[in-house]
C-alpha positions in Angstrom: -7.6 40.8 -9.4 -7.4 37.2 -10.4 -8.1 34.1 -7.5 -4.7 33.0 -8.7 -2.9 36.2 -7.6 -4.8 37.1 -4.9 -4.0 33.7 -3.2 -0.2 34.0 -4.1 -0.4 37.5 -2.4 -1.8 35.9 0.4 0.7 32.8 0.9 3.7 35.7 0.3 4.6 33.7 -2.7 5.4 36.6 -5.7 3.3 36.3 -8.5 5.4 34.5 -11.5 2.8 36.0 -13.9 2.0 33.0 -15.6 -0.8 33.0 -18.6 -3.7 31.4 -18.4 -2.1 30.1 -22.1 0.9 28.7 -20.5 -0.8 26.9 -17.4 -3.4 25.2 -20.5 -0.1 24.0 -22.1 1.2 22.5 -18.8 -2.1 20.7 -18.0 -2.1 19.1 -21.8 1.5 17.8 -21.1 0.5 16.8 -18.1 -2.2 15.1 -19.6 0.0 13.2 -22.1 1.9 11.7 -19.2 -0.9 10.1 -17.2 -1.9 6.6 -18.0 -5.4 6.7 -16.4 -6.3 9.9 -18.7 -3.8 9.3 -21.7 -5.4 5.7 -22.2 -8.9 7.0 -21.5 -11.3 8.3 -23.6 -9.5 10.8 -25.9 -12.9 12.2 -27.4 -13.7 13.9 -23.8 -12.5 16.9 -22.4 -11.0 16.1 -19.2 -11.0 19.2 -16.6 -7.8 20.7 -15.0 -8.9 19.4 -11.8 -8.8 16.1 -12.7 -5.7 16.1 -14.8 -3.8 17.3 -11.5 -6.0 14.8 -9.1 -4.9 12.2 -11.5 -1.1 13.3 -11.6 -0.9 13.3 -7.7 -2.3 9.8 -7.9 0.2 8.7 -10.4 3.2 10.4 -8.8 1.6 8.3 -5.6 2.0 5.2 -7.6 5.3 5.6 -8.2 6.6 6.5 -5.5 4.8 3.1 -3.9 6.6 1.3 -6.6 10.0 2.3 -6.1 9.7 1.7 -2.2 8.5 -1.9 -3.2 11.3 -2.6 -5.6 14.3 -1.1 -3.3 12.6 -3.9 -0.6 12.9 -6.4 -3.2 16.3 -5.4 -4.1 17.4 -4.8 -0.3 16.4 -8.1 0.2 18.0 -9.6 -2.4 21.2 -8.1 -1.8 20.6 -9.6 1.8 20.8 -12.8 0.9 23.4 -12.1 -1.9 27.3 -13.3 -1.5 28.6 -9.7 0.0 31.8 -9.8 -2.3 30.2 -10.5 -5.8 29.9 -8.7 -8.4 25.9 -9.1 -8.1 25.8 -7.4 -4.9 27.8 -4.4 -6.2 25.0 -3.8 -9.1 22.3 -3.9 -6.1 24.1 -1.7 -4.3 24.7 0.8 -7.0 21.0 0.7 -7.7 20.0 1.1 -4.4 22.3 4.5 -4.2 
């Protein structure tokens, strides 16, 4: 039995049978989409580990930078005329 089923045994999570094929695929496109690794040195191999270390930290990042920019925008619509038209575009991007 594989670690990867025997742990989703464990946690009572069903096995979605997924090939070792497939989870490579996901880790390349992964891969792709991460600055720190996409913009790195192509010529090594980067392991699975580090592509999904790398993603959390990105996702991190982003989430960071969309609390920032709703402060800025909260705070712009703050000291924004309540009836114009530029404090109806905040709001809707704040939705």
């Amino acid at each position: 039995m594989s670690g990867r089923s025997s742990r989703s045994r464990r946690s009572g999570v069903p096995s979605r049978n997924i090939s070792d094929d497939q989870i490579a695929d996901l880790i390349s496109k992964l891969q792709q989409l991460i600055p720190e690794i996409r913009n790195g040195r192509s010529s090594s191999r980067v392991s699975a580990s580090k592509v999904l270390q790398e993603t959390c930290n990105y996702i991190r990042s982003l989430q960071r930078e969309v609390d920032d920019l709703s402060d800025r925008l909260s705070e712009l619509l703050a000291s924004t005329d309540p009836e114009s038209a530029q404090a109806a575009i905040i709001r809707s991007l704040l939705m």
